[in-house]
C-alpha positions as MATLAB code, in Angstrom:
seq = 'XXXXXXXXXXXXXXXXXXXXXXXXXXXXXXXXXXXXXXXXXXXXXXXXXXXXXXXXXXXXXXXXXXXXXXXXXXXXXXXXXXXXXXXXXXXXXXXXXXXXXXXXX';
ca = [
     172.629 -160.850   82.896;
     175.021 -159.702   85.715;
     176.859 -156.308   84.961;
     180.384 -156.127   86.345;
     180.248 -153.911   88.938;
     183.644 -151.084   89.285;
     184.861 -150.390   92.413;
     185.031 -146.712   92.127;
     184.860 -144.195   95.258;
     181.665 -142.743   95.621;
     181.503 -138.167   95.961;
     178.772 -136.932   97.951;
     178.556 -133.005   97.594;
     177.561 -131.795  101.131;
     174.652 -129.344  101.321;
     175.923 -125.554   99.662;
     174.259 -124.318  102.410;
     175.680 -126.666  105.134;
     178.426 -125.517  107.558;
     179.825 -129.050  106.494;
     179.528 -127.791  103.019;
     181.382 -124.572  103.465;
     183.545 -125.937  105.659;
     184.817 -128.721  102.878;
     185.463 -126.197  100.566;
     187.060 -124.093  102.427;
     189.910 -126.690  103.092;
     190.449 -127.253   99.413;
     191.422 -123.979   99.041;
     194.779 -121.731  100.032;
     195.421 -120.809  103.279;
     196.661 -117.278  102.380;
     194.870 -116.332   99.518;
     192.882 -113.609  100.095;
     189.251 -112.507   98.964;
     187.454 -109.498   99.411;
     184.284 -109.416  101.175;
     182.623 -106.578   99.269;
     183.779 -107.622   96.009;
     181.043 -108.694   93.523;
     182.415 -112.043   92.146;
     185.383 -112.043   94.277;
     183.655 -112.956   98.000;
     183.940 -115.682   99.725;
     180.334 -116.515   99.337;
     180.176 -115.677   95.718;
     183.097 -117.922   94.981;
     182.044 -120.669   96.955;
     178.998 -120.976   95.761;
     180.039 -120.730   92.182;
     182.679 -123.669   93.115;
     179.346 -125.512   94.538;
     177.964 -125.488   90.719;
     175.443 -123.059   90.800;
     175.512 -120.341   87.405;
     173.160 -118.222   87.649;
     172.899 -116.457   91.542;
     173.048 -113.671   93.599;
     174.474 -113.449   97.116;
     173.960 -111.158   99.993;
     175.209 -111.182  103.798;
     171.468 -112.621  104.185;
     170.465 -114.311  101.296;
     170.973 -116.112   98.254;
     169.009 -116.054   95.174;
     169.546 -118.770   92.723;
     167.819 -119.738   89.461;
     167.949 -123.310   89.038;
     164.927 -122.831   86.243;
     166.739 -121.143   83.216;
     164.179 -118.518   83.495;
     164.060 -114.955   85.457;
     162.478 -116.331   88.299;
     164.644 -116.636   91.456;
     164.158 -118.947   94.483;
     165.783 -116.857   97.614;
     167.082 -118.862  100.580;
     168.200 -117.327  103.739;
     171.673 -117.705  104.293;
     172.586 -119.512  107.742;
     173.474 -117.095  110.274;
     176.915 -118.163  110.304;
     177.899 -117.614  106.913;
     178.057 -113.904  106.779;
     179.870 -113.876  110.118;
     182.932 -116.012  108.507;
     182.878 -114.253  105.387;
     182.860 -110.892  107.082;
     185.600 -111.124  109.862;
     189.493 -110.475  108.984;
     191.540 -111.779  108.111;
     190.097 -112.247  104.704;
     191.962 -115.308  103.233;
     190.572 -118.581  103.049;
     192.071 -119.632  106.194;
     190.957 -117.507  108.264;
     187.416 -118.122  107.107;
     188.192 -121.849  107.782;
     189.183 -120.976  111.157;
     186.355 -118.941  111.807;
     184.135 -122.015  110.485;
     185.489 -124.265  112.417;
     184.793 -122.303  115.840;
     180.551 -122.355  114.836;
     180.819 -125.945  114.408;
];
């Protein structure tokens, strides 16, 4: 009747589109590794979002378009403000995106 409960600690993903979000990501990742912000597949957004489990997507300095469907029909979001400013500004490595984060916080 009673089911043995395991103590196991409990992940909450933050909102991809969260300053918190980005913000938690970004520490995971490599101070000095680098990214290009014009790079399809290699931006900051692009690989962050990936990271955040999305497949199927398309980022812009304003947007993102995701298909969460499995069909050609994409939802677009407007990107926070913010987002484009951090993945813009130089340097372009991971920490200095997490500083950058960190000062619209």
């Amino acid at each position: 009747m009673f089911q043995e409960v395991i103590d196991r600690p409990l992940t909450i993903r933050p909102n991809p589109l969260s300053l918190t979000g980005l913000i938690a990501w970004l520490e995971q990742q490599p101070n000095n590794r680098e990214y290009c912000y014009g790079q399809s597949g290699g931006c900051l957004l692009f690989q962050y979002f990936r990271a955040s489990g999305f497949t199927c997507f398309n980022v812009s300095g304003d947007y993102f378009d995701h298909n969460s469907r499995g069909h050609l029909d994409f939802d677009r979001t407007s990107l926070p403000p913010h987002f484009n400013e951090i993945a813009i500004g130089h340097p372009q490595t991971f920490g200095g995106a997490l500083k950058r984060a960190r000062q619209h916080r």
